[in-house]
C-alpha positions in Angstrom: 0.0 0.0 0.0 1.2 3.4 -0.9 2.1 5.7 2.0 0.3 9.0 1.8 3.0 11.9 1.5 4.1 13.2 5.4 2.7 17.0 6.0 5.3 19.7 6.9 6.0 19.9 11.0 3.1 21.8 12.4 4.0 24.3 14.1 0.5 25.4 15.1 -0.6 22.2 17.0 -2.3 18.8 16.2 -4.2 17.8 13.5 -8.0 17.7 13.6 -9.5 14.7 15.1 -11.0 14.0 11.3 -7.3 14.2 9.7 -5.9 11.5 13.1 -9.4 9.6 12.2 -8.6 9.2 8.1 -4.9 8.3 8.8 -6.3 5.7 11.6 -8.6 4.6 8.9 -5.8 4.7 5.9 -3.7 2.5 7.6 -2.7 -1.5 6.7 -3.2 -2.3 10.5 -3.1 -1.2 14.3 -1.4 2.2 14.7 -0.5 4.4 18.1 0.7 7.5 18.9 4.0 6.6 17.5 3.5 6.3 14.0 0.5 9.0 14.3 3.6 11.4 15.4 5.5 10.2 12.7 3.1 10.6 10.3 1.9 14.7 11.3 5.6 15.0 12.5 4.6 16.2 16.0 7.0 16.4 18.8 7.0 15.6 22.3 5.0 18.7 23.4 2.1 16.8 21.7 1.8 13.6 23.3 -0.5 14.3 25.9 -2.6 16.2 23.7 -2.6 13.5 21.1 -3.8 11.0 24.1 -6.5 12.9 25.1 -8.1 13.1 21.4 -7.3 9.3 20.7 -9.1 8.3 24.0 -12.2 10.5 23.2 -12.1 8.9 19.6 -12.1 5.5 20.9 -15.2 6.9 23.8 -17.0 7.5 20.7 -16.8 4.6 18.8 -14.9 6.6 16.2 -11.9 4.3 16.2 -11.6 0.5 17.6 -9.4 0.2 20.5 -6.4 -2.6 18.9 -4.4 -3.7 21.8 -2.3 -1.6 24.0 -2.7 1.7 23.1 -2.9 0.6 19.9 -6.1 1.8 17.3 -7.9 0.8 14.3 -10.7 1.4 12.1 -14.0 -0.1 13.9 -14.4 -3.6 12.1 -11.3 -3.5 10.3 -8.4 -6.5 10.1 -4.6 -5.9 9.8 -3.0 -7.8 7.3 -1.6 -10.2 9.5 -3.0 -11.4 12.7 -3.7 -14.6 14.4 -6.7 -16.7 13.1 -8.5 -20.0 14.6 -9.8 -22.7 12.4 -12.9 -22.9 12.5 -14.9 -25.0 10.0 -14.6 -26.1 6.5 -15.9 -25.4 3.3 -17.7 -28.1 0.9 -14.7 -28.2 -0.7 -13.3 -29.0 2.3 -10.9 -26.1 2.7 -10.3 -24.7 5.7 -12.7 -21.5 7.1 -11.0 -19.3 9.8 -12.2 -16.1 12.1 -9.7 -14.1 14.0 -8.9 -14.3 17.6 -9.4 -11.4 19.0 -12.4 -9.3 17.7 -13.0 -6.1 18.3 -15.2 -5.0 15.9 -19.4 -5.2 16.6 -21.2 -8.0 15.3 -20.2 -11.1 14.1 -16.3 -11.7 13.3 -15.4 -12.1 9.7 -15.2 -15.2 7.3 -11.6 -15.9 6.6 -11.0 -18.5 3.7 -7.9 -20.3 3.7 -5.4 -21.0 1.0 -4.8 -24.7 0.4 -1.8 -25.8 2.1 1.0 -26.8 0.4 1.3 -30.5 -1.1 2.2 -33.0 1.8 1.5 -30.8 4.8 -1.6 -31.4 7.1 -4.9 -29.7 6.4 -5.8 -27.1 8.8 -8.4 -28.8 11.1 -10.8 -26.6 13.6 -8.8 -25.7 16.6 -5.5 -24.7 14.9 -4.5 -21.7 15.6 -2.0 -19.8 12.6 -0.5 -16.8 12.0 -2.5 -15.6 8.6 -1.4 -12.8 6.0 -5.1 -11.2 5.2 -6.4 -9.7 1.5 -9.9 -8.1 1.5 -11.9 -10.4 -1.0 -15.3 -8.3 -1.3 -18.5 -9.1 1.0 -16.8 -8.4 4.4 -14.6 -11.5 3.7 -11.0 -12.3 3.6 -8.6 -14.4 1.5 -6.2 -15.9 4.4 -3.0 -17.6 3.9 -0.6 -19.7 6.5 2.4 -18.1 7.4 2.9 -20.2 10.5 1.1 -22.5 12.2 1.3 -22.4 16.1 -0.7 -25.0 17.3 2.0 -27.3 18.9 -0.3 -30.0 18.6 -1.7 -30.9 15.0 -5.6 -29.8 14.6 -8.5 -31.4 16.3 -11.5 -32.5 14.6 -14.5 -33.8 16.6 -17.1 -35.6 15.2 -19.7 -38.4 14.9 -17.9 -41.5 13.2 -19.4 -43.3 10.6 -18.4 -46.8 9.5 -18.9 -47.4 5.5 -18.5 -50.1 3.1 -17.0 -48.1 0.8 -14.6 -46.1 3.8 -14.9 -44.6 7.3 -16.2 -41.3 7.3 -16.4 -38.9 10.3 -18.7 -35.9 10.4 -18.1 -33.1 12.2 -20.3 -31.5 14.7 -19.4 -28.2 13.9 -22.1 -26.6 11.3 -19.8 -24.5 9.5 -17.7 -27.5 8.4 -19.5 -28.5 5.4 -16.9 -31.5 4.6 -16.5 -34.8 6.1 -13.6 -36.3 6.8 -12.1 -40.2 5.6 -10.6 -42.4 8.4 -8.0 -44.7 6.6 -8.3 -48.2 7.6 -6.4 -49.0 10.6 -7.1 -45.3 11.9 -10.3 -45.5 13.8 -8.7 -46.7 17.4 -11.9 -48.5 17.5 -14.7 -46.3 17.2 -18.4 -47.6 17.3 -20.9 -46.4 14.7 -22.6 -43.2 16.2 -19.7 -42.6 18.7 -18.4 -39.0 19.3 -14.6 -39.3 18.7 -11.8 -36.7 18.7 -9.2 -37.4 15.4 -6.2 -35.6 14.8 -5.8 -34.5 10.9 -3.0 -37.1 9.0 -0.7 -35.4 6.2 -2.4 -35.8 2.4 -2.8 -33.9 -1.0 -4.9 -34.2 -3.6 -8.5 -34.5 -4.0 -10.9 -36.1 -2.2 -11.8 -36.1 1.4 -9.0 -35.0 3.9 -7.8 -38.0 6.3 -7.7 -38.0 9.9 -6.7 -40.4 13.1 -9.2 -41.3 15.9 -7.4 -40.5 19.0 -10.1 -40.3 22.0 -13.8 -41.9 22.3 -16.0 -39.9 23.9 -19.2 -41.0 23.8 -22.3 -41.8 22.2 -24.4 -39.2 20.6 -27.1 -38.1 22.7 -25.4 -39.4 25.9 -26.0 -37.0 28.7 -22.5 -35.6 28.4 -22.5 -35.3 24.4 -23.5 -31.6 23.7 -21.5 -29.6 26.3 -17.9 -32.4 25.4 -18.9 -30.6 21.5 -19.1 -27.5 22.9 -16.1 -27.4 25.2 -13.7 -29.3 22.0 -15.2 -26.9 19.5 -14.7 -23.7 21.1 -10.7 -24.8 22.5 -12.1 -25.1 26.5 -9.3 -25.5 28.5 -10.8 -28.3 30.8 -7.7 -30.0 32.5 -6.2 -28.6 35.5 -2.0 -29.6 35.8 -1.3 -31.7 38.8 0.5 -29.0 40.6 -2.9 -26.7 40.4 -4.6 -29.6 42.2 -2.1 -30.0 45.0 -2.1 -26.1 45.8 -5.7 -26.2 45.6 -5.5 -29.1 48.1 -3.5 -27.4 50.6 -5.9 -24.2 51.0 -7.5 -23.6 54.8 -9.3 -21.4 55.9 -8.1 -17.9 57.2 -8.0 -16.6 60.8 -9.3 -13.1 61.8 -5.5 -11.8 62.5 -5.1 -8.4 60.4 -8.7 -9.2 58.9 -11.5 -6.5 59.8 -14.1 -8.8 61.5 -17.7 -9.1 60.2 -19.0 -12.6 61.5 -21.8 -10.6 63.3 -22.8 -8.7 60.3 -26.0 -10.8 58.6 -24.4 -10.6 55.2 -26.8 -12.6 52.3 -26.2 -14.7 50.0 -28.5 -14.4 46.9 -27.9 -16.2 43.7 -30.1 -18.3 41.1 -31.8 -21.9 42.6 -29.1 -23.2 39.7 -26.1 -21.1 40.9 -22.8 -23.6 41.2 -20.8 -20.6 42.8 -21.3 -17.9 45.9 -18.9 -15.5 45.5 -20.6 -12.5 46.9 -22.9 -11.5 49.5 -25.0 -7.7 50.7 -26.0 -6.5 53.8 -27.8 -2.7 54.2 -29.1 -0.7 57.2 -30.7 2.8 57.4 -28.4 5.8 58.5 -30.1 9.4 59.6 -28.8 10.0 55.6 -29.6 7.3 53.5 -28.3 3.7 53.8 -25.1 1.8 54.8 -24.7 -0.9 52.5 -21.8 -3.8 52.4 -21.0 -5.8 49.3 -18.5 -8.8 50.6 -16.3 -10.6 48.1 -14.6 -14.1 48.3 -11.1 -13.3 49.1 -9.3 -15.8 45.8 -6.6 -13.6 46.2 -5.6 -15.1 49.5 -5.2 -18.6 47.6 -4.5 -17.5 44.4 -1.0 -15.7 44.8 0.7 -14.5 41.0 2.7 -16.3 39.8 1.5 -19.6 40.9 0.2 -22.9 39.1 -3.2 -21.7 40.0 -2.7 -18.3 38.6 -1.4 -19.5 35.3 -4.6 -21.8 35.2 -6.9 -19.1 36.2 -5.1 -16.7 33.7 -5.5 -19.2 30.6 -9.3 -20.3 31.1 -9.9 -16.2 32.4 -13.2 -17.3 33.1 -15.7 -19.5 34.2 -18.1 -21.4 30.9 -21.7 -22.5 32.4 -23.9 -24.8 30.6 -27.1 -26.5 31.4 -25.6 -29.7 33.1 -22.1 -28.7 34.0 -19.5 -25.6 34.8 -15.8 -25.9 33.4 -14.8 -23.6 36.4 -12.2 -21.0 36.0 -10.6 -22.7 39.7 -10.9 -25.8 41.2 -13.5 -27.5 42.7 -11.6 -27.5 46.3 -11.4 -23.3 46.0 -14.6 -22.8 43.5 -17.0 -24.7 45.5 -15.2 -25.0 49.0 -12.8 -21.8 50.1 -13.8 -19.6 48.1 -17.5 -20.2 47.9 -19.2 -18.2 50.5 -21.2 -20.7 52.0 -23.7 -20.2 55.0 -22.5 -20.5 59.0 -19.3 -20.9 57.7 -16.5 -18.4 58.2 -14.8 -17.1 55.0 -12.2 -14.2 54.1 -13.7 -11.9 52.2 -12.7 -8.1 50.2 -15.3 -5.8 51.2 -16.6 -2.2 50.6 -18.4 -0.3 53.2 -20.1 2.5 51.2 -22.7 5.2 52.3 -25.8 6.6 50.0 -28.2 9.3 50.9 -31.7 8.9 50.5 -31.7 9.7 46.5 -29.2 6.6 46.3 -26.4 9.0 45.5 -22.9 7.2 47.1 -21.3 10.0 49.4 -18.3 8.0 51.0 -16.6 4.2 50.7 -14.0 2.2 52.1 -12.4 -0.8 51.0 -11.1 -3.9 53.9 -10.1 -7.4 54.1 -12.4 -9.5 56.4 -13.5 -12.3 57.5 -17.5 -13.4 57.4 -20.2 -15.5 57.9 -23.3 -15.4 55.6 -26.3 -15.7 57.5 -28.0 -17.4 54.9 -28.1 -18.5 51.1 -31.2 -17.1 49.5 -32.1 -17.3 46.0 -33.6 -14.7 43.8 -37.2 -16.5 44.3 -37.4 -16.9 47.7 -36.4 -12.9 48.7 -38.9 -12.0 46.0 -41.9 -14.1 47.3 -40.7 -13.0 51.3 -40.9 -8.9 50.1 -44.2 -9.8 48.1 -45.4 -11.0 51.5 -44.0 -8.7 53.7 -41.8 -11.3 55.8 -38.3 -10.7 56.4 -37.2 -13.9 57.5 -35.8 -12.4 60.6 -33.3 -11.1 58.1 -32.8 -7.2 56.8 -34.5 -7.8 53.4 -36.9 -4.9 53.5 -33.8 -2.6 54.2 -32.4 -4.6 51.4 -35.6 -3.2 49.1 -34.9 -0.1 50.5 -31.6 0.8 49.6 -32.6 -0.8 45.9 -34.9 1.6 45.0 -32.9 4.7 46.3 -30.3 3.5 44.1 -32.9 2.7 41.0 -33.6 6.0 41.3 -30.2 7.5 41.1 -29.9 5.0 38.1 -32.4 6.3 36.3 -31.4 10.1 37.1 -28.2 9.5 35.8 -29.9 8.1 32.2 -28.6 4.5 31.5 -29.7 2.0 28.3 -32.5 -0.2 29.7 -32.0 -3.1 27.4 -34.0 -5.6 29.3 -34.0 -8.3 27.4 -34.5 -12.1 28.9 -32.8 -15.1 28.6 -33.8 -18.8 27.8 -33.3 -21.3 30.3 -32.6 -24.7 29.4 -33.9 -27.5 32.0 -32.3 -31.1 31.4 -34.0 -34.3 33.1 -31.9 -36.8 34.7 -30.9 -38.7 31.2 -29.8 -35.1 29.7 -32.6 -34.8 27.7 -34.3 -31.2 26.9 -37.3 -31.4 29.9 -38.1 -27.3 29.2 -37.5 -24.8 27.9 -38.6 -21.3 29.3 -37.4 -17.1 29.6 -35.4 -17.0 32.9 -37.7 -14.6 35.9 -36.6 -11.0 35.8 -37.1 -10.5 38.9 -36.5 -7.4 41.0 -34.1 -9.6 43.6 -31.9 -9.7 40.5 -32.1 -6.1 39.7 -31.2 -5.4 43.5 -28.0 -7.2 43.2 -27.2 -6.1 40.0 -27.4 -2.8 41.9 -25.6 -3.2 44.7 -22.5 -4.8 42.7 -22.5 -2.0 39.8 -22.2 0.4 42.8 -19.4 -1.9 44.9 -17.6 -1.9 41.1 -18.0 2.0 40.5 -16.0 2.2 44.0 -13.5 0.0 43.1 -12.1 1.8 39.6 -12.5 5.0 41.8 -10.5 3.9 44.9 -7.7 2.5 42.1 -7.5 6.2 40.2 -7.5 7.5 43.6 -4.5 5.2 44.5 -3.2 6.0 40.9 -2.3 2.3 40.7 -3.6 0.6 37.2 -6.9 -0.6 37.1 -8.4 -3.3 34.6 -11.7 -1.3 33.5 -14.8 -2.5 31.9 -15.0 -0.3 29.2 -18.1 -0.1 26.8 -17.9 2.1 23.8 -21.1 4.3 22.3 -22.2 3.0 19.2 -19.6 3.9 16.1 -20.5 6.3 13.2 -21.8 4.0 11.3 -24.1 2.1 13.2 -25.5 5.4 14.7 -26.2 6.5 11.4 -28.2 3.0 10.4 -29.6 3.4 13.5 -30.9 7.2 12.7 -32.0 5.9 9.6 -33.9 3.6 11.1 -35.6 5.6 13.4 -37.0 8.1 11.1 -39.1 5.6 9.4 -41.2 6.1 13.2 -41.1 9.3 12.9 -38.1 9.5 15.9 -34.8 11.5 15.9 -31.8 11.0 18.2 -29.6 14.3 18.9 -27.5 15.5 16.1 -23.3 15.1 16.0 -22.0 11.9 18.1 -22.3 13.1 21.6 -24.7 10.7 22.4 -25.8 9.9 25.7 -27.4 6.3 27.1 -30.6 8.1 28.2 -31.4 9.5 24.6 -31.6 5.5 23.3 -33.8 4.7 26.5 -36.2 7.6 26.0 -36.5 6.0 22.4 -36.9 2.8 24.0 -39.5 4.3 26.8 -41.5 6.5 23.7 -42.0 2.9 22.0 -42.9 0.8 24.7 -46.1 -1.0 24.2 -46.2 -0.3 20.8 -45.9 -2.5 17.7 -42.8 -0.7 17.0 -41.3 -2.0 20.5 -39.6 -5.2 19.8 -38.3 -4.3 15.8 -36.8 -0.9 18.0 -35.3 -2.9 21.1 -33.9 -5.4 18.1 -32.0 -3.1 16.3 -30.8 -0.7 19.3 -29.0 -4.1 20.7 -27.8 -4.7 17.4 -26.3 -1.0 17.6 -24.3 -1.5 20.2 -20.4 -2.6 20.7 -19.6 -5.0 23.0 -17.9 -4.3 26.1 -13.7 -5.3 26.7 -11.4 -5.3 29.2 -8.8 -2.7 29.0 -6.5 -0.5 31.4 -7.0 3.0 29.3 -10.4 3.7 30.4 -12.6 5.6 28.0 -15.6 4.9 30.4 -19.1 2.6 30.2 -21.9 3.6 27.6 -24.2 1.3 28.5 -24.1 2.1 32.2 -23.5 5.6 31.8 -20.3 5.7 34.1 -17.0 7.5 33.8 -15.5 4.7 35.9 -16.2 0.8 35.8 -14.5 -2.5 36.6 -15.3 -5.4 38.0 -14.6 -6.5 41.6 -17.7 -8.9 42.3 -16.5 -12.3 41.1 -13.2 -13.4 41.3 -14.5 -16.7 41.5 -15.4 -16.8 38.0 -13.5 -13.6 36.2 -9.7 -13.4 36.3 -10.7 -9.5 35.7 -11.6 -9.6 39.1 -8.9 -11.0 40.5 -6.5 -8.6 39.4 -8.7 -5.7 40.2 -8.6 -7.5 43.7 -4.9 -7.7 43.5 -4.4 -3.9 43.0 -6.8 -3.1 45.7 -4.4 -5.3 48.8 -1.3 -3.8 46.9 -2.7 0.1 46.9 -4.0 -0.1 50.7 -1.5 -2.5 52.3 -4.0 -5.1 53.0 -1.4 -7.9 53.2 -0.1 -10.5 51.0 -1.4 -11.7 47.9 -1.2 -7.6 46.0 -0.1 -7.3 42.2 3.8 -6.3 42.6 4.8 -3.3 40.3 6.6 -5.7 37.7 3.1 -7.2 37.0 1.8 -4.0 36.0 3.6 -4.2 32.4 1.8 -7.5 31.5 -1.9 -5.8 32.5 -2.3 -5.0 29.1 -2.0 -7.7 27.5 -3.7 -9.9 30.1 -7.4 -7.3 29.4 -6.6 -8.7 25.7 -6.6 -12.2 26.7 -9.4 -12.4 29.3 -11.8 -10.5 26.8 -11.2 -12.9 24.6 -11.7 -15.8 26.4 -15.0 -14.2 27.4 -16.4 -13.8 24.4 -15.3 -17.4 23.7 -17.4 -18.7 26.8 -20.3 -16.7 25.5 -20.1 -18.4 22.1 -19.6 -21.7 23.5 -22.2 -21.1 25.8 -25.2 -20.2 23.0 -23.7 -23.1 20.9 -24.7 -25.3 24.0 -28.0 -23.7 24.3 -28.8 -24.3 20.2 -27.4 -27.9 20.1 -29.9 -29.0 23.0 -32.7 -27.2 21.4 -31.7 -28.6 18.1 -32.1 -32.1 19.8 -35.2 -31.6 21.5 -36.8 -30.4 17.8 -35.3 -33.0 16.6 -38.6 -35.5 16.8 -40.4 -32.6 15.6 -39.5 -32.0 12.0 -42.5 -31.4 10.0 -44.5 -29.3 12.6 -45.5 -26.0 12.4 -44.6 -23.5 14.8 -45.3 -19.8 15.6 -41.9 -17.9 15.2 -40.5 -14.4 14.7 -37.7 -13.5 12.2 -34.6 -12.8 14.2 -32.0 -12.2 11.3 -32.4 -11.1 7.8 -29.1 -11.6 5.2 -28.9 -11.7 1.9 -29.4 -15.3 1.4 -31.9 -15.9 3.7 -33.7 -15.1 7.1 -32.9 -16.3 10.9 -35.8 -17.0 12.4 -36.8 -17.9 16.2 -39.6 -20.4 17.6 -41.8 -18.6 19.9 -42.6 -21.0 22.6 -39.2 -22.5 22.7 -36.6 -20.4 21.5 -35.4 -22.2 19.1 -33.6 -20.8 16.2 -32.8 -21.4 12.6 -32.0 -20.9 8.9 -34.7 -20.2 6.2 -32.9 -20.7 3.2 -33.4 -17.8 0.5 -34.1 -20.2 -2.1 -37.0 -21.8 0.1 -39.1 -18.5 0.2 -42.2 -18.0 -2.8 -40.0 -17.9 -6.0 -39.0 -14.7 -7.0 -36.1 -12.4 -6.9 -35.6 -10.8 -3.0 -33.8 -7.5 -2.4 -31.8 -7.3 0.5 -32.1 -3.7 2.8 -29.8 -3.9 5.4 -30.4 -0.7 6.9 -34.3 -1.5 7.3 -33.5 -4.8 7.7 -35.5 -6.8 4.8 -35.9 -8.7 2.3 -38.6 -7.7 -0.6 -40.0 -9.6 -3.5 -39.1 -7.4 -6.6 -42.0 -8.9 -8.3 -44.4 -10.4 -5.9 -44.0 -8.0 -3.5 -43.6 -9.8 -0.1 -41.5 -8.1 2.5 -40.1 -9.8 5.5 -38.3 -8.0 8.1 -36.8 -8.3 11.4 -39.2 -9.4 14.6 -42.2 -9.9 12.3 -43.8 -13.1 12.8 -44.3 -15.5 10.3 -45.6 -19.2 10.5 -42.7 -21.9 9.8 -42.5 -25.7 9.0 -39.5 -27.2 10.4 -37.7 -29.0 8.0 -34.6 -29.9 9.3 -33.3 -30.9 12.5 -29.9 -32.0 13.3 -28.5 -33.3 16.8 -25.1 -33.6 15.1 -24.3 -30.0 14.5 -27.0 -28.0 16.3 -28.6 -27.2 13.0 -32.2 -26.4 12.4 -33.1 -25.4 9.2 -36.9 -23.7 8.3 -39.5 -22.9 5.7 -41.7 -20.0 5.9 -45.8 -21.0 5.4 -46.2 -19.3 1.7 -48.4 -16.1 2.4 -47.7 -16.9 6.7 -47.3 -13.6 7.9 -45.3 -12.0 4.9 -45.9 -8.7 5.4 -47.1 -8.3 8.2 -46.0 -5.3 10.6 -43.6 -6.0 13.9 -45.4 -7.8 17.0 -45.5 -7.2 20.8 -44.0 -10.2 23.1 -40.6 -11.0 21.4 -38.9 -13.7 23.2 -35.4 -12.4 22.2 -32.6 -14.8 23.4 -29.6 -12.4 23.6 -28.5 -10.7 26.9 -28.0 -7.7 26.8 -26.1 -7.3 30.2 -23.4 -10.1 29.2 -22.7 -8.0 25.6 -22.0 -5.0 28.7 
């Protein structure tokens, strides 16, 4: 790519934030202030200046934060970066999307060169090093230029025995190829059986060969869709032998240079299906407002840097949950013993004491190490159903109430994005079969503790500024140029404007959302205002929380689960002296890098975690192909629509070349698809009437046709069961 020519040195100042913006954008890959500097020759008298305008671009969406102080254009790829495996095509050539995403949306479709003659295929799983070239339609050309995998590839699968040659097929639904076993390479396999192969060297034509090396299981067993899951999305499930013994070793902790709170009736309040307690609330009323207490599970007691269980903890970076098991981020002995904040038990805890007046404004906060005793484990249910009643258990829910709706209110003064949207909740029976399928409660128990712990993480990004010691923030970006201006678009066809230029605030989406509510217009508008937004990352320059409308954010409320909280914990023991176990100042180099990788490996478990969900709801459909069923379109693309069942949540393709014969124009903006001759629209959230016509347990695969004349155009509908969550993309 040709450099653009260098400007003279400016002697009046910096360039406009539009001139840093179209270099930003110009540019082949990530740049930073560095080559910026270079580029506009600026000197050193600029580099704070230059900081402040590249953080406010980033606070705007304007540019996509790219590592360490490192930018891009929102959406973009460099022309190198590391790419995963991830399917293959019918031709069976390999399909790949990149590692770290920042961009909103969907990652990219990488297609892979051919390997050379002789080498082994690239199987799903391998990780490479990939030079990129922009082939049209948001994809990309990639080819190997190392592979760094130390391991050959992994393919999982259900193996086929043939006459005519072993095949496997995999479970993954982008791989469109199956794969040939030679004879002598099937370590056994029985017809149906989920195996794990290893791809074998081979050129040519033809279906690419591959070695069984585990069994692990029959299809449908109990066990089969989450083993899929956790070896198609790279789970780290294994803990190293000298994890286990340190995690063996842990006691409990003593109340010497603790603060102690075993008489404070601290609560624990979780889900009925919660594998974890890692936090617990107390509140009373003060002549001002309310004293309230957030306690945390003290993991960084057991969990010192540097240790076999910190390098575990670091590589997972999180906790994956799916409907019959966790793949925990610690182990059991810590996750569900030490660390788990289990009632009448005493347990050393991180805790924040903070005071709010009676408008649920927070006027003072200090942090502590203690040691507790919960008082009780409550779920979200039971706390709801005792405040419905007016019983308190003898414990200080009402209080708890209380101090909830001071701070609701100082939540909705301060104007956040109200995205409510529900989840689906898969129930198994005792054979691992589908039993139900329903939205999760929304309850206001959860809202109180999502309350209390926004407030307890607010305190915790402050007290680290404060300390000026590095903080891991939660960042969340507004929504980028573009996707404002779709979502402007949009919004005029309802007659509805959003504030001019890009200084956007949360409260003007949520007064959009509030002027629609109980309209038809309400779920198409809540479906494309999620769509607008970008997801949220870890990251040590902190350009603030959209979404939440805050100017500081982390997270501090479950180190249990989130290596993000752990190090937050960390700097919190190192900045007020609280004892062992702090982050040491050489560790503060590698906090950069370590937001990249634990955002990462979120968004990984939140993948895995849907591909879970779809693969039992595939199975449970699967006895039901040829039904009709009331759905709503959840996706339209150009060669075809998404749609969602109704009652079960249940999603799938309807193929373009299913729908009444005619030629369909694709408006992403409005988000349809129109006859050109017949006239038929469809469009996002409008309900249609589908057949199901495929169902496949294998890959999690459902595939749909729309009723001819079922709904096609018809306006949007009330009720929409969406699926995604809008507090996880946050």
């Amino acid at each position: 790519m040709k450099k653009p020519p260098r400007p003279a040195r400016r002697a009046e100042g910096l360039p406009s934030r539009a001139e840093i913006k179209r270099f930003i954008d110009a540019a082949p890959g990530r740049v930073g202030k560095r080559e910026i500097s270079q580029h506009f020759n600026l000197g050193p008298e600029h580099r704070v200046a230059l900081r402040g305008i590249l953080k406010s671009l980033a606070h705007e969406g304007n540019v996509a934060p790219a590592g360490h102080r490192r930018f891009t254009a929102p959406g973009r790829l460099p022309e190198a970066m590391v790419v995963q495996i991830t399917g293959t095509d019918p031709d069976g050539e390999a399909i790949a999307r990149p590692v770290k995403w920042e961009g909103d949306g969907p990652p990219p479709m990488i297609l892979m060169a051919a390997e050379p003659r002789g080498r082994p295929a690239l199987a799903p799983g391998e990780k490479v090093v990939a030079r990129l070239k922009p082939i049209g339609g948001g994809k990309y050309e990639g080819r190997t230029v190392k592979r760094l995998t130390e391991t050959p590839g992994r393919v999982i699968g259900v193996f086929k025995p043939s006459v005519h040659g072993d095949r496997l097929v995999p479970t993954d639904r982008r791989a469109k190829a199956e794969w040939a076993v030679p004879f002598g390479e099937s370590g056994g396999a029985e017809d149906g059986e989920i195996v794990l192969a290893a791809p074998l060297p081979g050129g040519g034509y033809g279906l690419k060969p591959v070695r069984v090396i585990e069994r692990l299981g029959k299809l449908g067993d109990a066990r089969s869709v989450s083993l899929i899951v956790i070896h198609t999305h790279d789970i780290p499930t294994e803990f190293s032998a000298e994890a286990l013994a340190e995690a063996g070793k842990a006691r409990g902790v003593t109340v010497r240079g603790r603060t102690d709170l075993r008489d404070l009736p601290l609560l624990t309040i979780d889900g009925e299906d919660a594998r974890d307690f890692d936090d617990a609330v107390f509140a009373e009323t003060t002549p001002e407002g309310f004293r309230l207490v957030v306690a945390i599970a003290d993991v960084a007691h057991y969990v010192r840097p540097g240790s076999a269980l910190d390098r575990t903890a670091r590589t997972r970076g999180n906790s994956c949950y799916f409907p019959d098991r966790v793949v925990p981020m610690l182990p059991e002995a810590l996750s569900n013993g030490w660390c788990s904040l289990r009632p009448n038990e005493d347990r050393g805890c991180l805790f924040v004491e903070m005071t709010v007046d009676a408008t649920g404004r927070k006027t003072a906060h200090r942090f502590g190490r203690g040691l507790m005793r919960s008082a009780a484990r409550l779920t979200y249910e039971a706390v709801q159903e005792a405040q419905d009643r007016g019983d308190d258990l003898g414990l200080p829910i009402p209080t708890l109430y209380a101090a909830f709706t001071a701070l609701l209110a100082a939540r909705n003064a301060r104007g956040t994005l109200d995205l409510d949207l529900p989840e689906r909740k898969v129930t198994l029976d005792e054979a691992g079969r589908v039993a139900a399928v329903a939205p999760r409660p929304r309850l206001d128990s959860h809202r109180l503790i999502e309350e209390f712990m926004v407030l307890a993480n607010v305190c915790a990004a402050e007290e680290l500024e404060r300390l000026h010691l590095p903080c891991v923030y939660r960042i969340h970006a507004p929504p980028s140029e573009e996707k404002l201006e779709n979502l402007r678009s949009f919004l005029r066809g309802f007659d509805i404007s959003l504030p001019p230029g890009n200084q956007l605030h949360p409260r003007d989406l949520d007064r959009v959302l509030k002027k629609v509510a109980g309209t038809e217009a309400s779920v198409l508008v809540s479906e494309v205002m999620l769509r607008s937004q970008m997801q949220a990352a870890y990251d040590i320059d902190n350009i603030g929380h959209f979404g939440l409308a805050l100017s500081q954010y982390a997270h501090f409320t479950s180190p249990i689960r989130r290596y993000a909280d752990l190090l937050v914990h960390r700097a919190l023991i190192a900045g007020l002296k609280l004892g062992p176990g702090g982050l040491a100042p050489e560790d503060h180099a590698g906090l950069a890098d370590a937001c990249e990788h634990i955002t990462a490996t979120e968004r990984r478990a939140a993948l895995a975690e849907r591909d879970a969900i779809d693969r039992y709801l595939a199975a449970f459909m699967t006895d039901k192909v040829g039904q009709h069923f009331a759905a709503r379109i959840s996706g339209v693309i150009r060669f075809g629509l998404f749609v969602t069942v109704i009652e079960s949540g249940a999603s799938g393709l309807v193929p373009i070349s299913s729908l009444p014969d005619d030629f369909y124009i694709h408006d992403e903006a409005r988000q349809t698809l129109t006859g050109r001759r017949n006239g038929l629209e469809f469009r996002l959230t409008q309900e249609v009437e589908v057949r199901l016509a495929e169902a496949s347990p294998v890959t999690g695969g459902l595939v749909f046709h729309v009723m001819q004349g079922a709904g096609a155009g018809a306006g949007p509908s009330r009720g929409s069961g969406m699926r995604r969550d809008f507090r996880r993309r946050t």
